[in-house]
N, C-alpha and C positions, 0 to 999 in steps of 0.2 A: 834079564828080560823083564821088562813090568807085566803086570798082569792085566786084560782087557778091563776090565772094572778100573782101574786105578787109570787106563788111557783115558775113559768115557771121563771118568772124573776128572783129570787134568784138560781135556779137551773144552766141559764144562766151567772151569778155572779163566782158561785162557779167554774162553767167548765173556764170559763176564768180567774181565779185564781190559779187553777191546770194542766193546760196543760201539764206539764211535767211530770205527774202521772198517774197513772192507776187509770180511775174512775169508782164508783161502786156505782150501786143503795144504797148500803147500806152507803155509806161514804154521798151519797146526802140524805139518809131520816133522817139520824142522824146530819146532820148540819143542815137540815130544822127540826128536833124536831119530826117528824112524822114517824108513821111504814112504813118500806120499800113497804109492800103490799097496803095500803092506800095508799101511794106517787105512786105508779104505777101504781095503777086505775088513779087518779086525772090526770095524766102524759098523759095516755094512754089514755084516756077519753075525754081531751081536745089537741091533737095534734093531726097533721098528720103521725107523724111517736115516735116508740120507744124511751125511755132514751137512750138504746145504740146507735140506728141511730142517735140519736140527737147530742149523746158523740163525736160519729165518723163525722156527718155532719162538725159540732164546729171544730173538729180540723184537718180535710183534707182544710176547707174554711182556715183555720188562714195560716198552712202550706204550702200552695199552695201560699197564699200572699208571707210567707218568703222566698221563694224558689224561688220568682220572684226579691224580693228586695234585699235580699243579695246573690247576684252570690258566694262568696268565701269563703263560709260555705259547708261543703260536705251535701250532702243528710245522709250520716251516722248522721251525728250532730246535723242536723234537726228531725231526727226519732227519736231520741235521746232525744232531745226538747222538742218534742212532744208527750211523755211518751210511745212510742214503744221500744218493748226490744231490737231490731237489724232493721238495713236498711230494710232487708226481710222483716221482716211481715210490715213495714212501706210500701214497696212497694206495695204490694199485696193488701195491704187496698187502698190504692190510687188508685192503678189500676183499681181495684171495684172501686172505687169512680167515678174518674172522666174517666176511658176508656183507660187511655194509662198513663205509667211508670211516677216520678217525675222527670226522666231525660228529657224525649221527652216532657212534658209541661212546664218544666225549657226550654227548647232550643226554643221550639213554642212562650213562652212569647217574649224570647229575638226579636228573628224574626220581631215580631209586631212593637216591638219599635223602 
C-alpha cells in the first residue's frame, strides 16, 4: 500500500502531466491503482480542500503564470491549454478563482513590471 503523502504526490504528478485534459477522480484512482472512493477519502481526509478544488487550484496557479509570461498567446489558447472547453468557462473559473477576469490580472501583472 503507498502511503497518503506519496498519493498527494503522485496525484500532483499526474495533474501536471495533463493539464490540457479534463481531470477526473476516476482517471486519478486508476492511475494510482486504487478505487476512486478510497482515493477520495484518503484525498479528502488529508487535505484542505477537494480533488476538484485541488484540480482547479493546479491549473488557475499554472495558467495565471502563463498568462503573465507569454503576452501573445490569446486567452482562448490558454483555456484551451489548460483543458477548458471555450475561453468562457475558462473565464468564469478564473474569475472564481482569483476575483477578477484573465484579462484584468493579465494587464495588472503587466503594470507591476
Amino acid at each position: 500500500m503507498i502511503s497518503y503523502k506519496r498519493i498527494i504526490n503522485k496525484t500532483e504528478d499526474y495533474i501536471e502531466e495533463h493539464l490540457s485534459e479534463c481531470i477526473t477522480i476516476e482517471a486519478l484512482s486508476r492511475h494510482l491503482n486504487i478505487s476512486k472512493y478510497y482515493y477520495h477519502r484518503i484525498f479528502t481526509n488529508n487535505n484542505n480542500e477537494t480533488i476538484k478544488e485541488f484540480i482547479t487550484r493546479i491549473k488557475m496557479e499554472r495558467s495565471a503564470i502563463y498568462l503573465v509570461v507569454n503576452q501573445s498567446i490569446s486567452i482562448t489558447d490558454i483555456a484551451l491549454q489548460y483543458g477548458y472547453s471555450d475561453s468562457s468557462a475558462y473565464n468564469k473559473a478564473f474569475k472564481k478563482f482569483f476575483g477578477i477576469s484573465p484579462t484584468e490580472y493579465r494587464k495588472a501583472r503587466n503594470d507591476k513590471q
